[in-house]
BALOBA-1460 file (C-alpha; in Angstrom, 3 decimals):
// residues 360
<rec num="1" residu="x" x="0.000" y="0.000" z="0.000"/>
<rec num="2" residu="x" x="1.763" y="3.502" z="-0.963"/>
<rec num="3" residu="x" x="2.163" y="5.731" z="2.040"/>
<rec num="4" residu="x" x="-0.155" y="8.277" z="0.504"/>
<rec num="5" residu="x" x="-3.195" y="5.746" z="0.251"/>
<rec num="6" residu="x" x="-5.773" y="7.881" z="2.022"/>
<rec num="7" residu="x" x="-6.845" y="5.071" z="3.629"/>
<rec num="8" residu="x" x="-3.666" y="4.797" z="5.634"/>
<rec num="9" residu="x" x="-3.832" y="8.510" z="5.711"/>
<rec num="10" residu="x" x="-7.131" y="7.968" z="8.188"/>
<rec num="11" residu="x" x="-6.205" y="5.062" z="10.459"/>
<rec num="12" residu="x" x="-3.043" y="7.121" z="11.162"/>
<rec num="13" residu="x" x="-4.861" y="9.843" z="12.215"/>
<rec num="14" residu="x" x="-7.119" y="7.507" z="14.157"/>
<rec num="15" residu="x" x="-4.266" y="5.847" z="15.974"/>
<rec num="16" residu="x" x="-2.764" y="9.231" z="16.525"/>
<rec num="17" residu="x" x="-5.750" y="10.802" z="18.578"/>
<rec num="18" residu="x" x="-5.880" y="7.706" z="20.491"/>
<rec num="19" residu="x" x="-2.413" y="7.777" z="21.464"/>
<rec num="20" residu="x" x="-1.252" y="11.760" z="21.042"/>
<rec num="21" residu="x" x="-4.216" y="13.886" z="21.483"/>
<rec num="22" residu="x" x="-4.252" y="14.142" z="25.329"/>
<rec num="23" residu="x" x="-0.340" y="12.867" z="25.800"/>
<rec num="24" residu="x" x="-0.863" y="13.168" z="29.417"/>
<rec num="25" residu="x" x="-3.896" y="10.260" z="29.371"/>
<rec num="26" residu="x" x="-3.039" y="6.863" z="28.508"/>
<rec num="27" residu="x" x="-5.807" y="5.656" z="26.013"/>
<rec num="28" residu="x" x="-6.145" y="2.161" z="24.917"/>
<rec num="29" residu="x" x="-8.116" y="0.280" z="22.411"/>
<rec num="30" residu="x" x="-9.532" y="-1.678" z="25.017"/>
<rec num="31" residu="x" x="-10.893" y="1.691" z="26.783"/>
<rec num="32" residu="x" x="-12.076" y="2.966" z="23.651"/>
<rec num="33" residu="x" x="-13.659" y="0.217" z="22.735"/>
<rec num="34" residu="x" x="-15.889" y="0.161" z="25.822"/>
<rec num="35" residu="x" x="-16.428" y="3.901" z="25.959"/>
<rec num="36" residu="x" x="-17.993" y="3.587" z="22.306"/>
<rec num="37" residu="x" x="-20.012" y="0.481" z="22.536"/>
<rec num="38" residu="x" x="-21.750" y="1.799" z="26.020"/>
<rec num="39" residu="x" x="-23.517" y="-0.935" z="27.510"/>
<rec num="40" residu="x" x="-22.259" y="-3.594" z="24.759"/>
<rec num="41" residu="x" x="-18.557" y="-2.775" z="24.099"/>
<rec num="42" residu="x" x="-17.307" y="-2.697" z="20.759"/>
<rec num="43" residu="x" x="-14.399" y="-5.538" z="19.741"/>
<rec num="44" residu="x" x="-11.191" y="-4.229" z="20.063"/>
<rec num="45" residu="x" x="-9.809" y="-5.847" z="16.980"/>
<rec num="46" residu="x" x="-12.548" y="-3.194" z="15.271"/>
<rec num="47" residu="x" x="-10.593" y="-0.335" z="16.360"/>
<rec num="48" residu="x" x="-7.670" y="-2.292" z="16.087"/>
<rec num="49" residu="x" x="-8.736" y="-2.774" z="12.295"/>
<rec num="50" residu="x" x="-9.743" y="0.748" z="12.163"/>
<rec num="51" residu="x" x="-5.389" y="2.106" z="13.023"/>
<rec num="52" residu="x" x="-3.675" y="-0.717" z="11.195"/>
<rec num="53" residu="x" x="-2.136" y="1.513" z="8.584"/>
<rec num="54" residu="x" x="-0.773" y="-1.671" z="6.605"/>
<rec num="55" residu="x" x="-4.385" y="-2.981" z="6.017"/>
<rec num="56" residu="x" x="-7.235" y="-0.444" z="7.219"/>
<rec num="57" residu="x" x="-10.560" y="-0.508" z="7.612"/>
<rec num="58" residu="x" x="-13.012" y="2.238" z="6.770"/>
<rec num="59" residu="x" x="-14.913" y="3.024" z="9.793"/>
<rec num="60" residu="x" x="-18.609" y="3.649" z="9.099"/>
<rec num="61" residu="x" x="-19.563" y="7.801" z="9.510"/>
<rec num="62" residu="x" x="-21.543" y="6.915" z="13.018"/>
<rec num="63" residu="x" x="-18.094" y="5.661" z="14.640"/>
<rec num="64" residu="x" x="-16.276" y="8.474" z="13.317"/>
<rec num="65" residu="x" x="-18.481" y="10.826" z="14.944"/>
<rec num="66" residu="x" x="-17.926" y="8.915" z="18.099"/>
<rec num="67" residu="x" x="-14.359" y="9.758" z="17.515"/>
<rec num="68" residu="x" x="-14.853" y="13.385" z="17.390"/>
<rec num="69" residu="x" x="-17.350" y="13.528" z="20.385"/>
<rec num="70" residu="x" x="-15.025" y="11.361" z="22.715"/>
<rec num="71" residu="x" x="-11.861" y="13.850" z="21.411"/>
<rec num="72" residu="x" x="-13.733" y="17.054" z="22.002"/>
<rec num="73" residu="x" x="-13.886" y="17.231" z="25.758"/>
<rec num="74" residu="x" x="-11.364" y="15.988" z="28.701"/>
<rec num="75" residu="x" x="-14.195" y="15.102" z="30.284"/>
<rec num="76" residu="x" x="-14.361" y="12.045" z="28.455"/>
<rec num="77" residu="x" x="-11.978" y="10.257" z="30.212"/>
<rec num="78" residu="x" x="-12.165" y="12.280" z="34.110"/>
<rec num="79" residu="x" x="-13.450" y="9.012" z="34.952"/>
<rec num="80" residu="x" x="-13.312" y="4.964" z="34.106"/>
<rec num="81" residu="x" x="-14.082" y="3.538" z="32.349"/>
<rec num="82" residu="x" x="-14.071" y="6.432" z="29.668"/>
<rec num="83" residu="x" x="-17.363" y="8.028" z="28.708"/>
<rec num="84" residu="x" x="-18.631" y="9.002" z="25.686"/>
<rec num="85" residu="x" x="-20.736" y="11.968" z="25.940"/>
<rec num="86" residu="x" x="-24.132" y="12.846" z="23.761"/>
<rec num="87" residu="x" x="-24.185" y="16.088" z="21.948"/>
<rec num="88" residu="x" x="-26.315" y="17.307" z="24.106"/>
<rec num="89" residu="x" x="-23.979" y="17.582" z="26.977"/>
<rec num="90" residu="x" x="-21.217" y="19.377" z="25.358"/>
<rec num="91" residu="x" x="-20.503" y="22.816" z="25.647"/>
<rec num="92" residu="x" x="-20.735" y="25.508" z="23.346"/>
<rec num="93" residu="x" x="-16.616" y="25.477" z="22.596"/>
<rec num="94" residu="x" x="-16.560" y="21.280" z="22.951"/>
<rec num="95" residu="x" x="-19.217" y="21.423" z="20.516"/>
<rec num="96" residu="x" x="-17.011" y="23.319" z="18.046"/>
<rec num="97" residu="x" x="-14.128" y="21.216" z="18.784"/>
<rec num="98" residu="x" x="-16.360" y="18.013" z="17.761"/>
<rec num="99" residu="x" x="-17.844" y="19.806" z="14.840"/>
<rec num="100" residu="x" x="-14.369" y="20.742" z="13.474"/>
<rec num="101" residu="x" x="-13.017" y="17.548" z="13.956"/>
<rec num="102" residu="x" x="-15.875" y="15.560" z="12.798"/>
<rec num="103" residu="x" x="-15.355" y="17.415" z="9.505"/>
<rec num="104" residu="x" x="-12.125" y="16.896" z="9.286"/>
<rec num="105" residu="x" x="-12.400" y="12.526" z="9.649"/>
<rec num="106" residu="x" x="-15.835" y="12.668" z="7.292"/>
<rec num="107" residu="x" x="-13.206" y="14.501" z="4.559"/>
<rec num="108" residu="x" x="-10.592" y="11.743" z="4.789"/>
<rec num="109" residu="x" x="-12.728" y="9.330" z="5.173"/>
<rec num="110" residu="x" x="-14.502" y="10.538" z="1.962"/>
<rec num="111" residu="x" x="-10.829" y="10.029" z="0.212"/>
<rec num="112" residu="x" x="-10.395" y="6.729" z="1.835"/>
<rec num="113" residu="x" x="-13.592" y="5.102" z="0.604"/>
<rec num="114" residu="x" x="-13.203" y="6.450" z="-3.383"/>
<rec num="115" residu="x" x="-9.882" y="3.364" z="-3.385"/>
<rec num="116" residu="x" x="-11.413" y="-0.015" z="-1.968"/>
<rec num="117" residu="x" x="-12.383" y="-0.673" z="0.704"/>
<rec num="118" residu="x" x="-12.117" y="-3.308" z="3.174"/>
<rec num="119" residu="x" x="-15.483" y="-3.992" z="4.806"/>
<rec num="120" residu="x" x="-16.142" y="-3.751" z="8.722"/>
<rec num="121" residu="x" x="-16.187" y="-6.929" z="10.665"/>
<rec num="122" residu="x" x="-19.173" y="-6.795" z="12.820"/>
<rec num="123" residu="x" x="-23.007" y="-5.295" z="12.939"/>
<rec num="124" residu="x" x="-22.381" y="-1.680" z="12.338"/>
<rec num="125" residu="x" x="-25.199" y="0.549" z="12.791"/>
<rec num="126" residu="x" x="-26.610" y="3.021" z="9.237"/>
<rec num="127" residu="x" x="-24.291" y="6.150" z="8.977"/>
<rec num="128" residu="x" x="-25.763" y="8.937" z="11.557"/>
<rec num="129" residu="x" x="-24.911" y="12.269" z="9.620"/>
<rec num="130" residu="x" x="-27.585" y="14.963" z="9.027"/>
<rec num="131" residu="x" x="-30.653" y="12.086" z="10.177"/>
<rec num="132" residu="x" x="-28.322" y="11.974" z="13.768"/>
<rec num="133" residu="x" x="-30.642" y="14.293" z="15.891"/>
<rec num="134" residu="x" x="-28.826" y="13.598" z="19.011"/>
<rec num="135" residu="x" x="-29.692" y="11.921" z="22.390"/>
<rec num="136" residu="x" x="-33.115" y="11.545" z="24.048"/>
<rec num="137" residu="x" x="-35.061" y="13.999" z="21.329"/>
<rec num="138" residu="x" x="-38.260" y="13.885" z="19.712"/>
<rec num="139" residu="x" x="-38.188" y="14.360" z="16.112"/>
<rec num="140" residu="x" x="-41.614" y="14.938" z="13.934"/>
<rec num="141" residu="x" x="-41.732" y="13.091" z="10.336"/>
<rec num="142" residu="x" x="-44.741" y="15.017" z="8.858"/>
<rec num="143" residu="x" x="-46.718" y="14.094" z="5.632"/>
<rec num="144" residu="x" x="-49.245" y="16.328" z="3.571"/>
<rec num="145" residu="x" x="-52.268" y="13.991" z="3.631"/>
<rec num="146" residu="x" x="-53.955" y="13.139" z="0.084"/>
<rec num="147" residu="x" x="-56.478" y="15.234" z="-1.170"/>
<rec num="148" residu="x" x="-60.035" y="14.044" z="-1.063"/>
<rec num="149" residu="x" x="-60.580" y="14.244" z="-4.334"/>
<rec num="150" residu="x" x="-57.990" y="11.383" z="-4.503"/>
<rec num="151" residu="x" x="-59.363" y="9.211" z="-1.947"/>
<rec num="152" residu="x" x="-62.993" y="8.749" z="-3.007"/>
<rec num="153" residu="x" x="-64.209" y="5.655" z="-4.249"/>
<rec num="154" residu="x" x="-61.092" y="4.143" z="-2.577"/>
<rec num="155" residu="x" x="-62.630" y="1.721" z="0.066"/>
<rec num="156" residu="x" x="-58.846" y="1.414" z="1.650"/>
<rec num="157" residu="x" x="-58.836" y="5.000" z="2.233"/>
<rec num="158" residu="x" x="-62.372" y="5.624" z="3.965"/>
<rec num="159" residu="x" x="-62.850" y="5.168" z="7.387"/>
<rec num="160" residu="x" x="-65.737" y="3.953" z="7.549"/>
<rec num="161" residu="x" x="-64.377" y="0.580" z="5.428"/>
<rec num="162" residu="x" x="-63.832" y="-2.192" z="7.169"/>
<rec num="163" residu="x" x="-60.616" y="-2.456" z="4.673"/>
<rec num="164" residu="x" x="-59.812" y="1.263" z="5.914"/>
<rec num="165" residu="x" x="-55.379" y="1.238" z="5.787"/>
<rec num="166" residu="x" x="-54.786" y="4.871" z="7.609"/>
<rec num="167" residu="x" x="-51.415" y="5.192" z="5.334"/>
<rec num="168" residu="x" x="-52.937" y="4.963" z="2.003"/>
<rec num="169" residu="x" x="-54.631" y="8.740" z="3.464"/>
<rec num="170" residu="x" x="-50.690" y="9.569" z="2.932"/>
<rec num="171" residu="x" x="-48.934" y="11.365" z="0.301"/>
<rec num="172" residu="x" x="-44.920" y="10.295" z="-0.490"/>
<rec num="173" residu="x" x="-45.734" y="7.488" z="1.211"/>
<rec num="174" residu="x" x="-42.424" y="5.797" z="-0.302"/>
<rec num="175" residu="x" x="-40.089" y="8.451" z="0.970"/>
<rec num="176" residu="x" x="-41.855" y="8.741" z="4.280"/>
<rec num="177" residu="x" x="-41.016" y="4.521" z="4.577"/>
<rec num="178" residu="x" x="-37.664" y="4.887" z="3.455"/>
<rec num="179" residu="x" x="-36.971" y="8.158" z="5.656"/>
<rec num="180" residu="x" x="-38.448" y="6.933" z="8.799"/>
<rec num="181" residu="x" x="-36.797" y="3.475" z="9.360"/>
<rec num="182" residu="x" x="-33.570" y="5.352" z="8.676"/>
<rec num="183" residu="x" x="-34.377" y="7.773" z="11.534"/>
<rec num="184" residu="x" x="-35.183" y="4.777" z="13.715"/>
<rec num="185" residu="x" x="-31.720" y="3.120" z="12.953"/>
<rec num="186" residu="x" x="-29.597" y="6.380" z="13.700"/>
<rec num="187" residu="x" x="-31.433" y="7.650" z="16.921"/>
<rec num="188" residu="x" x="-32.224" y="4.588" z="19.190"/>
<rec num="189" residu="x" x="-33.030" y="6.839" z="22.302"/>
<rec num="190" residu="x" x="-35.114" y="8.789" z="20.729"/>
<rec num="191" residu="x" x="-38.996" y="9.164" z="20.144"/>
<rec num="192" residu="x" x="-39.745" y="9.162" z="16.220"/>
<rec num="193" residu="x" x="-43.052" y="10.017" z="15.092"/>
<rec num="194" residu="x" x="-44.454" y="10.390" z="11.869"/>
<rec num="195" residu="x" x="-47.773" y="12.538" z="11.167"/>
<rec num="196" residu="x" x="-49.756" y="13.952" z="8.586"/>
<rec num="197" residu="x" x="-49.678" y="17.506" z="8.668"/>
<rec num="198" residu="x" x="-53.943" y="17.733" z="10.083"/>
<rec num="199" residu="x" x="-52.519" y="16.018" z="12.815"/>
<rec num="200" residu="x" x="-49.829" y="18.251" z="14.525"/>
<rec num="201" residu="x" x="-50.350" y="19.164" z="18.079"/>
<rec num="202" residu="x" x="-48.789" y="22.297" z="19.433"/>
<rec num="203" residu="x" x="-46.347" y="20.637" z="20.801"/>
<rec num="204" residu="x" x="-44.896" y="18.815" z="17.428"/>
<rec num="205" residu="x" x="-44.357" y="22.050" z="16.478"/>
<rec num="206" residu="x" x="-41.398" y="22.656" z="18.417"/>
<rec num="207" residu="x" x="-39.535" y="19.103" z="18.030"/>
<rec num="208" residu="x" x="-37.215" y="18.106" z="15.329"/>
<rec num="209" residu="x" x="-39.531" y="18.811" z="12.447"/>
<rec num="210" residu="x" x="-38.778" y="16.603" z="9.157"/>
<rec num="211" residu="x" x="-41.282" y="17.353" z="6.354"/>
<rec num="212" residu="x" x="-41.908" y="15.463" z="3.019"/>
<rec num="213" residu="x" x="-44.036" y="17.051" z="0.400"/>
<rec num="214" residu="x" x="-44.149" y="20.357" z="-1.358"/>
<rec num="215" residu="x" x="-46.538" y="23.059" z="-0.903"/>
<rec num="216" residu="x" x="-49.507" y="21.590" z="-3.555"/>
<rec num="217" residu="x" x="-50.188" y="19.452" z="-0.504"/>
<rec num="218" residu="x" x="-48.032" y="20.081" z="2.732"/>
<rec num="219" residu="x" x="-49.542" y="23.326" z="4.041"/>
<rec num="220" residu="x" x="-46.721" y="23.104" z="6.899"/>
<rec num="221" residu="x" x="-43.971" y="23.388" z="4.549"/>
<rec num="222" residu="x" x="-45.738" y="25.943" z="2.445"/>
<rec num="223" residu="x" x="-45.803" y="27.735" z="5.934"/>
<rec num="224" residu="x" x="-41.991" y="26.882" z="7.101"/>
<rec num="225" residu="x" x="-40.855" y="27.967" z="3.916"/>
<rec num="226" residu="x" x="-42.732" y="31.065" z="3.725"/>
<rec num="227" residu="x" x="-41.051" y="31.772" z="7.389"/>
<rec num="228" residu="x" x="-37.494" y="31.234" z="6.355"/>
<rec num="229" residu="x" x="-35.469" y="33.975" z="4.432"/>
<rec num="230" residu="x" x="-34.546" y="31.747" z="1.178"/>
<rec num="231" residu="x" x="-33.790" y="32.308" z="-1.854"/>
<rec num="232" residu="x" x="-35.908" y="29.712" z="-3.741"/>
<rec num="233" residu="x" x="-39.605" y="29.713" z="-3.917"/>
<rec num="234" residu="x" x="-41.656" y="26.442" z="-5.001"/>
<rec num="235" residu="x" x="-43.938" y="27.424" z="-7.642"/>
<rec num="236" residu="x" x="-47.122" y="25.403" z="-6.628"/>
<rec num="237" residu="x" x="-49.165" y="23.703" z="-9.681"/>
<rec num="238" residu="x" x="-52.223" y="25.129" z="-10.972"/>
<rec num="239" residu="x" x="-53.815" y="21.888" z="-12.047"/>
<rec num="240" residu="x" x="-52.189" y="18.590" z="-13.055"/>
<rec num="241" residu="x" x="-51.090" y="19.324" z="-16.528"/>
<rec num="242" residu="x" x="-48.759" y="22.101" z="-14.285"/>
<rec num="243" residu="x" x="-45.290" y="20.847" z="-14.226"/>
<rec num="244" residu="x" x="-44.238" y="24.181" z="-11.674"/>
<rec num="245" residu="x" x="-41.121" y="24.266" z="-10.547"/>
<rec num="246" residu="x" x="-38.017" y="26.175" z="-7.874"/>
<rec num="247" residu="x" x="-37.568" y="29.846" z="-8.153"/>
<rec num="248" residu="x" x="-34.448" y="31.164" z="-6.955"/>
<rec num="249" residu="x" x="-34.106" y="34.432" z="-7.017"/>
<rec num="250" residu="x" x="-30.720" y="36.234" z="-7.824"/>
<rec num="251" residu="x" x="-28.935" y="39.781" z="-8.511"/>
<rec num="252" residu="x" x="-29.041" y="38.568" z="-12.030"/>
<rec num="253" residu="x" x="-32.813" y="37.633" z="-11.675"/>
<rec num="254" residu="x" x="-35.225" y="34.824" z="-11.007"/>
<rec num="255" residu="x" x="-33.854" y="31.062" z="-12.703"/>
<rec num="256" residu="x" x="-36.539" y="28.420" z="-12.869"/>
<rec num="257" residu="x" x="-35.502" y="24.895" z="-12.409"/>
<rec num="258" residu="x" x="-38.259" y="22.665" z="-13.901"/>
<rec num="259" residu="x" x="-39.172" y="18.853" z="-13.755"/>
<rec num="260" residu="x" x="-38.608" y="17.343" z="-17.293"/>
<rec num="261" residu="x" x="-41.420" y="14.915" z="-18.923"/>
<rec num="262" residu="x" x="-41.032" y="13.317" z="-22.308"/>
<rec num="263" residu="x" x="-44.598" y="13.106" z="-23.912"/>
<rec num="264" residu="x" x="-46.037" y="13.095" z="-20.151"/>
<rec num="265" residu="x" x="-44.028" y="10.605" z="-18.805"/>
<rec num="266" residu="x" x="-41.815" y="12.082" z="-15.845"/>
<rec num="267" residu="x" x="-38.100" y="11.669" z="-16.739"/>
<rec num="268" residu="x" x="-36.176" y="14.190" z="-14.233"/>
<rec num="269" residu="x" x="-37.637" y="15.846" z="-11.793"/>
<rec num="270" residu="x" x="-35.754" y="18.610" z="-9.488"/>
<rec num="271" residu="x" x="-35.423" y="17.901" z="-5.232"/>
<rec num="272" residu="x" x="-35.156" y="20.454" z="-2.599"/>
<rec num="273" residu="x" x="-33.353" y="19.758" z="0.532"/>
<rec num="274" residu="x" x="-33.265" y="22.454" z="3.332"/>
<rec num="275" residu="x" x="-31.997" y="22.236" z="7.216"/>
<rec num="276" residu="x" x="-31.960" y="25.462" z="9.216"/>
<rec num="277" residu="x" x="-33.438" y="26.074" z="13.082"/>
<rec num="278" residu="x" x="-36.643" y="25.323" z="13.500"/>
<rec num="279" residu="x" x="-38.423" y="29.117" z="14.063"/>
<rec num="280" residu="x" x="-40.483" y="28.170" z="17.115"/>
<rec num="281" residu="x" x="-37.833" y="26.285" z="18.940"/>
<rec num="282" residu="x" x="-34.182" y="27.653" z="18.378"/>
<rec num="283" residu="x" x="-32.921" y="24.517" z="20.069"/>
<rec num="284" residu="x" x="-34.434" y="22.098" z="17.292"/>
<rec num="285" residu="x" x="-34.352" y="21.740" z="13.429"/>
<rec num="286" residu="x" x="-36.369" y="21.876" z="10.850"/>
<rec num="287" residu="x" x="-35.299" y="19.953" z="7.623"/>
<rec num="288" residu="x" x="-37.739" y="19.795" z="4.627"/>
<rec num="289" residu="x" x="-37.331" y="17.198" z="1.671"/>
<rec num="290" residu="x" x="-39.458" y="18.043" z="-0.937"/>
<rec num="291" residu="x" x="-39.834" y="17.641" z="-5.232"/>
<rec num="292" residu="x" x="-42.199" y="18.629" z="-7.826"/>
<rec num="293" residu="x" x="-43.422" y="15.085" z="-7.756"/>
<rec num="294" residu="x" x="-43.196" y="12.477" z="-5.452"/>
<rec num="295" residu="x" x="-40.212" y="11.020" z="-7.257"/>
<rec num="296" residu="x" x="-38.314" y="14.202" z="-6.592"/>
<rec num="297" residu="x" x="-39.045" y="13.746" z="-2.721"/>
<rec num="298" residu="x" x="-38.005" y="10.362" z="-2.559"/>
<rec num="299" residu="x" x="-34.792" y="11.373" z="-4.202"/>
<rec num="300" residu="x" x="-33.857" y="13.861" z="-1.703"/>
<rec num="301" residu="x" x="-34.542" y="11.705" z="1.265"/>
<rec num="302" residu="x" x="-32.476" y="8.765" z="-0.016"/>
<rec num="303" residu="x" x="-29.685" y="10.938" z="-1.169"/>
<rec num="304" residu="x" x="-28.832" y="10.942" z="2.286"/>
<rec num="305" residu="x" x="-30.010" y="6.806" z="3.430"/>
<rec num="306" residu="x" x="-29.252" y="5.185" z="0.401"/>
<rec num="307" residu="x" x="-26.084" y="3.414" z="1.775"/>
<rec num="308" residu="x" x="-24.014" y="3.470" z="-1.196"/>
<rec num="309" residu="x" x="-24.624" y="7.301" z="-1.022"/>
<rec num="310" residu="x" x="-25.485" y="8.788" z="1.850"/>
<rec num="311" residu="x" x="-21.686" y="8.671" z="3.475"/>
<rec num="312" residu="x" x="-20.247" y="10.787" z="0.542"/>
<rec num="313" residu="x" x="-23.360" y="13.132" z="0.215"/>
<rec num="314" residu="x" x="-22.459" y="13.735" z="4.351"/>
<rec num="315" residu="x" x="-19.518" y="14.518" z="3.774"/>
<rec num="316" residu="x" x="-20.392" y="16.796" z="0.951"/>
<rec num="317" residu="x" x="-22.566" y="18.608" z="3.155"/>
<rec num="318" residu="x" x="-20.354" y="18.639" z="5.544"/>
<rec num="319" residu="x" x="-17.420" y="20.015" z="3.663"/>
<rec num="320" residu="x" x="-19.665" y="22.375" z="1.716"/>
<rec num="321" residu="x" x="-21.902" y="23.685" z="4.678"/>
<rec num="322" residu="x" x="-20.671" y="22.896" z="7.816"/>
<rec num="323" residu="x" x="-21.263" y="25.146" z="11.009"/>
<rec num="324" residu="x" x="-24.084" y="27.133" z="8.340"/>
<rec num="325" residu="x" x="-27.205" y="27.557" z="10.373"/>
<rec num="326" residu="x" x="-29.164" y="27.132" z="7.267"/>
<rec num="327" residu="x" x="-28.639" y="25.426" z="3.794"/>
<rec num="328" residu="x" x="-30.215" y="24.276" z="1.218"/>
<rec num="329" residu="x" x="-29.594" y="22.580" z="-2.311"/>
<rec num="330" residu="x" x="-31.869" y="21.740" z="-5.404"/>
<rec num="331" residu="x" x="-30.808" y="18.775" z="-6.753"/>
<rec num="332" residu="x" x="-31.651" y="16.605" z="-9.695"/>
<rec num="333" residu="x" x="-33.441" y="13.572" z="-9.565"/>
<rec num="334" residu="x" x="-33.472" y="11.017" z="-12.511"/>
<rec num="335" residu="x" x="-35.869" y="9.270" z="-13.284"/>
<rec num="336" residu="x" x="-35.426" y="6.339" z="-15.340"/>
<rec num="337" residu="x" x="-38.249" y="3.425" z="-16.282"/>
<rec num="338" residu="x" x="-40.591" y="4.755" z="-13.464"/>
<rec num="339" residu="x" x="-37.820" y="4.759" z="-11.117"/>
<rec num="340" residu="x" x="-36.252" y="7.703" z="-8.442"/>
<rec num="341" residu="x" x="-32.182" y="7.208" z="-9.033"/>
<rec num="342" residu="x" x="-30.647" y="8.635" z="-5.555"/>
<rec num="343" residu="x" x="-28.604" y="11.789" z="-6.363"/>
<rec num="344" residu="x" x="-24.787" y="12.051" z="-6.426"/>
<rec num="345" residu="x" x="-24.193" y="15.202" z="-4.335"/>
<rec num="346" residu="x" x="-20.420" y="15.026" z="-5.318"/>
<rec num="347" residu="x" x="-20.954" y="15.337" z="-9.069"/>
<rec num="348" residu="x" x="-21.487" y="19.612" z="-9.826"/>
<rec num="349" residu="x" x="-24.109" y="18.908" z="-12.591"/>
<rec num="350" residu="x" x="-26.296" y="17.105" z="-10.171"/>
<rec num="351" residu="x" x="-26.841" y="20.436" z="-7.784"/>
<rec num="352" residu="x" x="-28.613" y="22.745" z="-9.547"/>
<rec num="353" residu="x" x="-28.495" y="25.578" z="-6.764"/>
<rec num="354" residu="x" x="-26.886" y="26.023" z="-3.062"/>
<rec num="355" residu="x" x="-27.325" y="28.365" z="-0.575"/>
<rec num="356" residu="x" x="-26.189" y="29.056" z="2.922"/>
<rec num="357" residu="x" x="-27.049" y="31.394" z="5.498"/>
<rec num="358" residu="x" x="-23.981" y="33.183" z="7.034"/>
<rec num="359" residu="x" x="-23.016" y="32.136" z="10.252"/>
<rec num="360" residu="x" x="-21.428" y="36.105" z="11.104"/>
C-alpha cells in the first residue's frame, strides 16, 4: 500500500488521537472500545482494524463521529471507564471542537472510501450524519395527507371501510417509509413520530420537524418555507397538466428549475433539501425534503439513506456547509423506467443551486 493511500492517511490519524491527542492520558483500544459500545462494548480488533495503517478498515460515519465527540472534551476520560458523551452535553466550545473535527475525519474518510475498501467486521449501525438528531429527542416526520378528491371511491382510504389502511390517506408514502426506518436506525433513544400535517399538536411544532411534500399538498412546509429567508420559492401547480417548478431568485434575476417529462411521462424531476433552526424552537431543526413530484421527494430523502450514497453526500454537506445555520440545495433527480435514481451530491451537474445562510 503507498504511504499516501488515504486510507492509511485515516487510520493514522485515528491511531494518533488515540495515542497523542491528550499525551498526558493513557488511552487504549480496550478503553475505547468500551467507551464507544456503552452498555455492549465494541471488539477491540474493530478499532484495532480501524489504526492498522498496513491494512485499514473504513470506519462507518456513526463511529467516526464517536471519535470526534469522545476527542472534544477531557471530560471524556475524568473518569473509568471512559465516557462518551451525547451532543447534548457538550458545551458551546466542545461542541465546536467536535464539529471541526468531525469534519475533518468525514473529509478523509470521503478520500479513503473512493480506493477499496475493506469492509467492517461486525453489525455496524446506518451512517448517523444529518438524520443523527442527538440523544433523548423527539423528532416529527410530517406528511401532507392526500387530497379528497384522490381518496374517493377508494374503500382502503375511507374510514368507515372495514378495509380502511390509515397510510394509504398519505402522500410520499415511499419516501416517508424509506426516511423513517432510517431515523429509527440512527437515533435509538429517541422518540420518532411520523404525522400527517392535520394532525400536529402544538407541541410537534417545536420538536425536530422533518417534512416530506411540497406546498400543492403540505400546508406546513408551504408555511416553514414562507417563514425562512430563502432564496428559492416552489412554484405550486395550478392543475395537473402544471409541471411548476423552484424559483431562486438572484442579482441577475429569477432562474426556474423545472421537472422534465417526455410526452407526459416524468423523466427528471428537481429535489429540494433544506436544514436550518426550526423558528419556534431555536434549540431544534427543521429539515424539509421536498420535489415537484413524489419522485423528486423520494430522491432527496435517499440521497442521504441510500447506503451506497449517503456517506459521501455527508460529507459533501459537511465540507460544503458545515457550522451554516441554514442550507439548502436543489438537486436533480433522474428518473429512469418509473424509477427515483438517488442523487450524487459530489458530481457539480447534479446540484442545480446552493445556498447558505452566514453564520457572522
Amino acid at each position: 500500500m503507498s504511504p499516501d493511500d488515504p486510507r492509511r492517511a485515516l487510520a493514522h490519524r485515528l491511531r494518533s488521537l488515540r495515542e497523542g491527542h491528550w499525551p498526558s492520558v493513557r488511552i487504549t483500544q480496550h478503553q475505547l472500545a468500551e467507551a464507544f459500545g456503552g452498555r455492549t462494548p465494541l471488539s477491540v480488533s474493530l478499532i484495532s482494524s480501524w489504526e492498522n495503517s498496513a491494512k485499514p478498515t473504513v470506519p462507518p460515519v456513526g463511529r467516526l463521529e464517536a471519535y470526534a465527540t469522545f476527542f472534544a472534551t477531557m471530560r471524556s476520560v475524568e473518569t473509568t471507564p471512559y465516557r462518551l458523551l451525547a451532543y447534548s452535553q457538550l458545551t458551546n466550545e466542545e461542541r465546536a471542537s467536535r464539529d471541526a473535527l468531525r469534519a475533518e475525519l468525514l473529509l478523509l474518510r470521503e478520500q479513503a472510501a473512493a480506493g477499496p475498501v475493506v469492509a467492517p467486521t461486525g453489525h455496524e449501525s446506518p451512517a448517523a450524519g444529518f438524520w443523527h438528531f442527538g440523544d433523548d429527542n423527539i423528532v416529527t416526520i410530517v406528511c401532507a395527507q392526500l387530497p379528497e378528491s384522490l381518496l374517493r371511491g377508494f374503500s382502503y382510504a375511507d374510514p368507515a371501510s372495514p378495509d380502511y389502511v390509515a397510510l394509504y390517506t398519505y402522500a410520499d408514502l415511499d419516501a416517508l417509509i424509506e426516511l423513517y426506518g432510517h431515523i429509527r436506525a440512527v437515533n435509538p433513544t429517541n422518540q420518532v413520530h411520523f404525522k400527517t400535517a392535520q394532525e400536529l399538536t402544538p407541541d410537534d411544532y417545536t420538536s425536530h420537524l422533518v417534512l416530506l411534500g411540497g406546498v400543492d399538498w403540505n400546508f406546513v412546509t408551504r408555511d416553514l418555507l414562507d417563514r425562512v429567508e430563502l432564496p428559492v420559492k416552489q412554484v405550486a401547480r395550478s392543475d395537473e397538466q402544471d409541471i411548476g417548478g423552484f424559483e431562486v431568485q438572484s442579482d441577475d434575476g429569477t432562474t426556474l428549475f423545472a421537472p422534465q417529462l417526455d410526452r407526459g411521462k416524468l423523466v427528471g424531476d428537481v429535489g429540494h433539501f433544506y436544514r436550518g433552526r426550526n423558528p419556534f424552537n431555536a434549540k431544534r431543526t427543521v429539515t424539509i425534503c421536498n420535489g415537484m413530484y413524489g419522485r423528486g421527494t423520494l430522491g432527496v430523502v435517499r440521497a442521504l439513506t441510500d447506503a451506497r450514497f449517503r456517506d459521501r453526500n455527508d460529507a459533501f454537506l459537511v465540507r460544503q456547509f458545515n457550522n451554516a445555520p441554514a442550507f439548502s440545495i436543489l438537486t436533480r433527480v433522474e428518473v429512469v423506467m418509473g424509477q427515483a435514481l438517488t442523487p450524487d451530491w459530489t458530481l457539480p451537474d447534479t446540484r442545480l443551486h446552493e445556498w447558505l445562510e452566514d453564520s457572522a
